[in-house]
C-alpha positions in Angstrom: 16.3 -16.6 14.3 13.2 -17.0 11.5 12.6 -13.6 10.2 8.8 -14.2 8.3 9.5 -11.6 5.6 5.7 -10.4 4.2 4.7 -6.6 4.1 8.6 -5.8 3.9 9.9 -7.3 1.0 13.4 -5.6 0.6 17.0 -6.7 1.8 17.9 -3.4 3.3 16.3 -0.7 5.0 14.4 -2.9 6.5 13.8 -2.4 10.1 12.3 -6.0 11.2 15.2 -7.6 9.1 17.7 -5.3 11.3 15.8 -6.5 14.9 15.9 -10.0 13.7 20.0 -10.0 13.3 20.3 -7.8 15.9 18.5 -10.5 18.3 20.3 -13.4 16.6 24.2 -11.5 17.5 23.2 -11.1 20.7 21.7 -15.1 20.7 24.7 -16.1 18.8 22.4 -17.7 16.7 22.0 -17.6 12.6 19.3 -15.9 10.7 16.6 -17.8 8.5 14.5 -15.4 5.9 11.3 -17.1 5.2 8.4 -15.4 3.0 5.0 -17.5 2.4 3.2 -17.1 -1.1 0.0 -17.5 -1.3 -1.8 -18.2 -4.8 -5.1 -16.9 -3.4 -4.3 -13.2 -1.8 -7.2 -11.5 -1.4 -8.1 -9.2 -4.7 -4.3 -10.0 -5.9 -4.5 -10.8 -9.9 -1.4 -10.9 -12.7 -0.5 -7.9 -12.5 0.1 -7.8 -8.8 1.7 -11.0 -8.4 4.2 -9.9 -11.1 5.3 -6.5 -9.3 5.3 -8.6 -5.9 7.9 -11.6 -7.4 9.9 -9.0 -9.1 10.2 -7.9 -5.1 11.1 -11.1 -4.7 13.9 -11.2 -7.3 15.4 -8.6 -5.7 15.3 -9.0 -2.1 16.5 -12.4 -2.8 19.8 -11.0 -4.4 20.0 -8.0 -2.1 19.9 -10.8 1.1 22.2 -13.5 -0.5 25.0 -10.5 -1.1 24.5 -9.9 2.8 24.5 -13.7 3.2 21.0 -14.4 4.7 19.3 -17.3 3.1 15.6 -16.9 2.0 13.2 -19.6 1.6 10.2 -19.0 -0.4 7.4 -21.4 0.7 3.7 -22.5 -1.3 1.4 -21.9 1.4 -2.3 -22.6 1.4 -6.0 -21.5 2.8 -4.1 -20.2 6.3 -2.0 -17.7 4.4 1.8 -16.4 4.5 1.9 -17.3 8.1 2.0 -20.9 7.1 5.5 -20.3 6.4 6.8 -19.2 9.6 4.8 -21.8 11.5 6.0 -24.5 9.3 9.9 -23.7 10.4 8.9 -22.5 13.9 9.9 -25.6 15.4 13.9 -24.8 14.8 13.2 -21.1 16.2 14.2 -19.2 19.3 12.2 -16.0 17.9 9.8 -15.3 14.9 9.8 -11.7 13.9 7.7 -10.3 11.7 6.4 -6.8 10.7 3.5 -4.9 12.2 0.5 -5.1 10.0 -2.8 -3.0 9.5 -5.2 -4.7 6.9 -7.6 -6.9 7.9 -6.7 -10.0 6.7 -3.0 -9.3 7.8 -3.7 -9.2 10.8 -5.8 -12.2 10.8 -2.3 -13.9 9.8 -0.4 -12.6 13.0 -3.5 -13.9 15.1 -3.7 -17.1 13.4 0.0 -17.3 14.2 0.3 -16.5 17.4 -2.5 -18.7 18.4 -0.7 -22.2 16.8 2.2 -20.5 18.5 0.6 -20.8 22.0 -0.5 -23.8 20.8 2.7 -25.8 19.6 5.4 -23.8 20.7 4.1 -22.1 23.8 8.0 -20.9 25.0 8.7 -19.0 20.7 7.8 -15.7 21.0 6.6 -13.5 17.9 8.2 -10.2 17.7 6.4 -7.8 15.5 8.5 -4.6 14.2 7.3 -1.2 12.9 8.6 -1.4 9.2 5.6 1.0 7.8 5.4 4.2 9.5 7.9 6.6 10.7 6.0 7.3 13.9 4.9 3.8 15.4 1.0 4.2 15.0 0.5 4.3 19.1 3.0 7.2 19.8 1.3 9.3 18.0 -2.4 8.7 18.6 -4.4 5.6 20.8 -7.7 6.9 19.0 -9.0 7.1 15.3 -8.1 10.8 14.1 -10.7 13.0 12.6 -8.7 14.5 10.1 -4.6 15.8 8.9 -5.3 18.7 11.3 -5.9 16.8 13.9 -3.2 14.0 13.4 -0.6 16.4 12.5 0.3 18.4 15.3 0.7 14.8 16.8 3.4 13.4 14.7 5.3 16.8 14.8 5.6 16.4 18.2 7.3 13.3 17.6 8.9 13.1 14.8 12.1 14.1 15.9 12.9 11.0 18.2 12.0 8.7 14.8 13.2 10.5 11.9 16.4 8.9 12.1 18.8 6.8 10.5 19.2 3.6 12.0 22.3 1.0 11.8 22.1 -1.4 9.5 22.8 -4.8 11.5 25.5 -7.6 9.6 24.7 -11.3 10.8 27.8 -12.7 12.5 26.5 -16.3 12.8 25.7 -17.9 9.0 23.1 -20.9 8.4 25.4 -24.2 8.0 22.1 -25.8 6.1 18.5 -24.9 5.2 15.7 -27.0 7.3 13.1 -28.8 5.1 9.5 -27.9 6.2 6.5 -30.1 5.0 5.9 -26.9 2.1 6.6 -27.1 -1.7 9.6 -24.6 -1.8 10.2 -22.5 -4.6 13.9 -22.0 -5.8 14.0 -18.2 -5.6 16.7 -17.8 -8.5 14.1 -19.0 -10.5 11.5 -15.5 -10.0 13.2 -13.9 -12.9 11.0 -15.5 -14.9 7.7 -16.1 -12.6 5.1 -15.8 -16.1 4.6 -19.8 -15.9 4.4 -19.4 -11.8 1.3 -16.5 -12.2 -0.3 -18.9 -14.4 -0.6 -22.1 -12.0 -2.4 -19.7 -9.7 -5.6 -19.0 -12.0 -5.6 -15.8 -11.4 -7.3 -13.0 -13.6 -4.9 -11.9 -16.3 -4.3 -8.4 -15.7 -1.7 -7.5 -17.6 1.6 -6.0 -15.7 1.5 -2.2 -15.2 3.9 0.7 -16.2 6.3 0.1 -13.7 9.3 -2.7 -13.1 8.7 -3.9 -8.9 11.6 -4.4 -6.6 13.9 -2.7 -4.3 16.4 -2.2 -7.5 13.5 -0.4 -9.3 12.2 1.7 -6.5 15.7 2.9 -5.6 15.8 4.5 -9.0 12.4 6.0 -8.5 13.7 7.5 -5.7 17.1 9.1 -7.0 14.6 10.5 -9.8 11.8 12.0 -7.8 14.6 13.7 -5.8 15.3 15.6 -9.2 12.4 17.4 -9.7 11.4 17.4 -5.9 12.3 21.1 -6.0 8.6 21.9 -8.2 6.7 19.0 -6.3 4.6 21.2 -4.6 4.0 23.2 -8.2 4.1 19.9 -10.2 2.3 17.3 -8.0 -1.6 18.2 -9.4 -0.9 18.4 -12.8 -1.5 15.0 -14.1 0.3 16.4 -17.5 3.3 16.4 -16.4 5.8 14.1 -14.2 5.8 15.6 -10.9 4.6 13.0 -8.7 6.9 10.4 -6.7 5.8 7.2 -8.0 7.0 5.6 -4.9 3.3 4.7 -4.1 3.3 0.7 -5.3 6.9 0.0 -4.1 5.6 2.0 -0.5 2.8 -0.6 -0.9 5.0 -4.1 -1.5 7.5 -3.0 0.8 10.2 -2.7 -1.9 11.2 0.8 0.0 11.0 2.0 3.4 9.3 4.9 4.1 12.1 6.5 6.7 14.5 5.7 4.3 12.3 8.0 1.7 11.6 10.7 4.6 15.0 11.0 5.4 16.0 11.6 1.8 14.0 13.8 1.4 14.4 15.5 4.0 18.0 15.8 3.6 17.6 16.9 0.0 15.5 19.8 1.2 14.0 22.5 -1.4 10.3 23.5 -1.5 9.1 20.8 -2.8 10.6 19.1 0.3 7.9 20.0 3.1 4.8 19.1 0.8 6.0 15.8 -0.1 6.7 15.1 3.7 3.1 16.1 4.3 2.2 13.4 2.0 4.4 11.0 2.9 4.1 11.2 6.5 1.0 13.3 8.2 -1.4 11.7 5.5 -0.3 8.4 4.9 -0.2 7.8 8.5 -3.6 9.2 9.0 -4.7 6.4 6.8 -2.9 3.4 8.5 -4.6 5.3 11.5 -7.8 4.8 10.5 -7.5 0.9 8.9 -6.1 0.4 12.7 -8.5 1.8 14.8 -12.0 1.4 12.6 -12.7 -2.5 11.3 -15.3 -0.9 8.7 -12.5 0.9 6.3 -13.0 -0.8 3.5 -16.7 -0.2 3.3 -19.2 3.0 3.4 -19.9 2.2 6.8 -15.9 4.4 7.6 -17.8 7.4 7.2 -18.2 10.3 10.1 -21.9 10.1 11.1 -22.1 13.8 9.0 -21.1 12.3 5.7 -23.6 9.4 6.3 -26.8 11.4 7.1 -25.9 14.4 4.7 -25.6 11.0 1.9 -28.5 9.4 2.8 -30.4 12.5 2.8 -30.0 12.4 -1.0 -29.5 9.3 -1.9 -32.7 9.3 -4.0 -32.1 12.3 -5.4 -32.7 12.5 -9.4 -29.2 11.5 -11.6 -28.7 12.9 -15.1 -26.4 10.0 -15.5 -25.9 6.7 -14.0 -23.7 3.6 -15.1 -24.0 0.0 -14.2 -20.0 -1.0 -12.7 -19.2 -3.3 -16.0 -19.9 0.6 -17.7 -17.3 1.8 -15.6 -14.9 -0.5 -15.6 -14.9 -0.2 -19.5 -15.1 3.2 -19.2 -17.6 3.8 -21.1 -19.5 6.6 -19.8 -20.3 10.1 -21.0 -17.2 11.8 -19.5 -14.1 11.7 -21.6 -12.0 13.3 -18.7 -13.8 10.1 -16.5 -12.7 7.8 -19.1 -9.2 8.7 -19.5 -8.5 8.4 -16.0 -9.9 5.0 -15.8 -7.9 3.7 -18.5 -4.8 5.5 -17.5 -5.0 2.6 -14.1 -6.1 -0.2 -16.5 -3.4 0.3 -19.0 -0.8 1.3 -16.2 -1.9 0.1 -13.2 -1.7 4.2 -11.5 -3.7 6.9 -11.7 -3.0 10.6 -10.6 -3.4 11.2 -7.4 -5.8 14.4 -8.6 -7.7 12.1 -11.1 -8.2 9.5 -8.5 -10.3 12.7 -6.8 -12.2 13.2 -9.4 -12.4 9.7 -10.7 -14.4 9.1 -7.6 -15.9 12.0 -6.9 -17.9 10.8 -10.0 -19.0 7.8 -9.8 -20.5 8.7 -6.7 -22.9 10.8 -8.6 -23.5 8.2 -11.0 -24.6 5.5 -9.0 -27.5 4.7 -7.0 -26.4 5.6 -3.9 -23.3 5.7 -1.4 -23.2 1.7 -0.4 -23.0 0.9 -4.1 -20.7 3.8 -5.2 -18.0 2.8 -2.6 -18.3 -0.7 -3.5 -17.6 -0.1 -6.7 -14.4 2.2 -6.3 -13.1 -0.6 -3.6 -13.6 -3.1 -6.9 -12.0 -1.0 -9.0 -8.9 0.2 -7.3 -8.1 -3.2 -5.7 -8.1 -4.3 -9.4 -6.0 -2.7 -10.8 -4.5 -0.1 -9.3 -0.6 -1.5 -8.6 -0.7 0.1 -4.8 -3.8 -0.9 -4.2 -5.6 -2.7 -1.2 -3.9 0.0 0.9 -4.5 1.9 3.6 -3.8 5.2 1.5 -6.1 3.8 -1.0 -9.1 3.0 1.1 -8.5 6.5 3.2 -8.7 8.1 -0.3 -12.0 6.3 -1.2 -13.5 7.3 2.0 -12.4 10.8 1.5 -14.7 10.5 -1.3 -17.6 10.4 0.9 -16.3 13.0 3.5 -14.0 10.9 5.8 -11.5 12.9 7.0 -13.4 16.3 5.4 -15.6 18.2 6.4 -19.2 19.9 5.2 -19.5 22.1 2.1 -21.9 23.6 0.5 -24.9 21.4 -0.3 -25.8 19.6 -3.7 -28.2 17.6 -4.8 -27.1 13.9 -4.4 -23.6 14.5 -2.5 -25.7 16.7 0.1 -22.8 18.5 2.3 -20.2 16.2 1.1 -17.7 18.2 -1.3 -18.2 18.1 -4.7 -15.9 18.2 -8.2 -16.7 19.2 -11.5 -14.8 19.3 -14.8 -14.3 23.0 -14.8 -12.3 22.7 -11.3 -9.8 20.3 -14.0 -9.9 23.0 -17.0 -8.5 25.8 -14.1 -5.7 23.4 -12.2 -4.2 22.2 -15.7 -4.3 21.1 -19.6 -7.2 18.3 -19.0 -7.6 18.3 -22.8 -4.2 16.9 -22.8 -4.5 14.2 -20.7 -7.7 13.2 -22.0 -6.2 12.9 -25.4 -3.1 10.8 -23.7 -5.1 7.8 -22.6 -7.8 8.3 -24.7 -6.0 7.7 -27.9 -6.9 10.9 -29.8 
């Protein structure tokens, strides 16, 4: 039984993991954890192949105590899927996890298709490891907005916010296959700094936070400390009130139903809000990168957003900033700059900066096309859970996606607009613009 390991990187909680023992017991058969690395991800730099094989340390020590082997393979221009093809032949089943991105599922396709092709009798299995609500249970259309989405996966939340069984393999692998890969030795991603180098990738340095399932465990036991003022805490960038789960939600270090139902059993004010987050508006974003190909770019928005944008795209702009000026941060804004470098220096940003953050460089560039394509650049670069659903959601949100019209402005039109003085009312802005702007 090949379990392809690639948006789930964790050695429990993990419910593709769980359907591939599960279907092994029942075969008899042993289970065989392959994961393909690829040194050309798409946007992935230093900083994001460290967090991911510090994912890998970890799920490699978490699987190895449960006695599941994992082979880490080299793959090239086809991707991850590489891997799992190149030990299909020894398969009876090939699961995998249900993706959303693009290029992910570009993988599964390409998969499935040399599947059919060499081994027309293996089947691919692909398991809901993401969501809480599998993404066609709740809605077979692109939501408009939370309000709309919501009452959906209320409706069925109760049949999936569960705790499942974690399955024990009863069959063990007597000896590892040897596919036509370089394999890497997996005790060996403690120390992956020479490994990120062979790849020539840009040298971003690692972020704030340690990856893995051992790091986002903690995370965890510490949000659910403070969860009680989340939904006082969780705006003010000043203080330590978010859940920092985001990146290891992102690598698959931590399953979000594992999170929910902690949460949920923990209980306290804070305990509804952050299941709002969590749930209703993460899904709406794996929503949208399912159901509408153009996420990633300005064409995602509603046709309101688009027309009210284009409108005033030429209106006049006290300031505008080329995206090398933005990516240095060196614009007029100190509150604008301090953000930015918070995500360079950390790789995170507040999720209430992030607003803000793009809210203005919308108004400082030279239209809607190039403001987008700017924030995609920026966010994938650095930001440690980026190339996300959430995040590209929250970009589009920028432009109105999932909003709705406001009062009109020059150059955002109907679009909703932020200012600095909507900071200097929600918290101590001076603060955090003397934090990361080293004053």
């Amino acid at each position: 039984m090949l379990y392809w390991m690639q948006s789930a990187v964790r050695s429990a909680h993990n419910q593709a993991l769980d359907y591939a023992i599960s279907q092994a017991n029942r075969l008899k058969l042993p289970v065989l954890v392959v994961f393909g690395l690829t040194p050309s991800y798409p946007s992935a730099n230093a900083r994001h192949y460290q967090f991911l094989l510090e994912g890998l340390r970890d799920a490699h020590a978490g699987l190895k105590a449960r006695e599941l082997p994992l082979m880490v393979l080299l793959t090239g221009e086809r991707g991850p899927a590489e891997a799992a093809l190149a030990l299909a032949g020894d398969a009876a089943l090939i699961v995998t996890e249900r993706a959303y991105l693009r290029h992910l599922r570009e993988w599964r396709e390409w998969l499935a298709g040399e599947l059919e092709r060499q081994h027309p009798e293996l089947p691919l299995a692909q398991v809901e490891s993401e969501l809480v609500v599998p993404l066609e249970v709740t809605s077979t259309k692109q939501e408009f907005a939370a309000r709309t989405i919501r009452p959906k996966i209320t409706r069925a939340l109760p049949g999936y916010l569960l705790q499942g069984t974690e399955q024990q393999p009863a069959h063990g692998l007597k000896c590892l296959p040897r596919p036509k890969l370089e394999q890497l030795d997996p005790a060996g991603l403690a120390s992956p700094a020479a490994l990120i180098a062979s790849f020539k990738v840009e040298g971003v340095p690692a972020g704030e936070e340690e990856g893995g399932e051992v790091a986002a465990q903690a995370q965890l036991t510490a949000f659910l400390k403070r969860l009680g003022r989340y939904d006082q805490d969780r705006n003010d960038p000043t203080v330590d009130g978010s859940s920092r789960l985001s990146a290891y939600l992102h690598y698959g270090h931590i399953s979000a139903l594992q999170v929910a139902l902690a949460v949920q059993e923990h209980g306290g004010p804070g305990a509804a809000a952050y299941l709002e987050e969590l749930i209703v508006r993460r899904e709406l974003s794996f929503n949208l990168c399912w159901y509408n190909p153009h996420y990633d770019s300005v064409g995602v928005l509603p046709e309101w957003a688009a027309k009210t944008l284009g409108e005033h795209q030429h209106d006049g702009r006290e300031h505008t900033y080329s995206r090398a000026e933005l990516e240095a941060a060196e614009t007029h804004d100190p509150y604008w700059n301090a953000a930015q470098r918070q995500m360079m220096k950390t790789g995170r940003m507040h999720n209430y900066m992030r607003m803000y953050w793009g809210k203005k460089v919308l108004e400082w560039t030279p239209g809607p096309a190039e403001a987008h394509a700017a924030l995609v650049y920026l966010n994938d670069k650095y930001e440690q859970d980026g190339r996300n659903p959430n995040s590209y959601a929250g970009i589009g949100w920028v432009f109105g996606l999932h909003d709705r019209p406001w009062t009109r402005r020059p150059v955002f039109g109907t679009v909703r607009y932020m200012n600095a003085g909507g900071l200097k009312r929600k918290f101590d802005i001076e603060k955090y613009a003397r934090t990361w702007n080293g004053r």
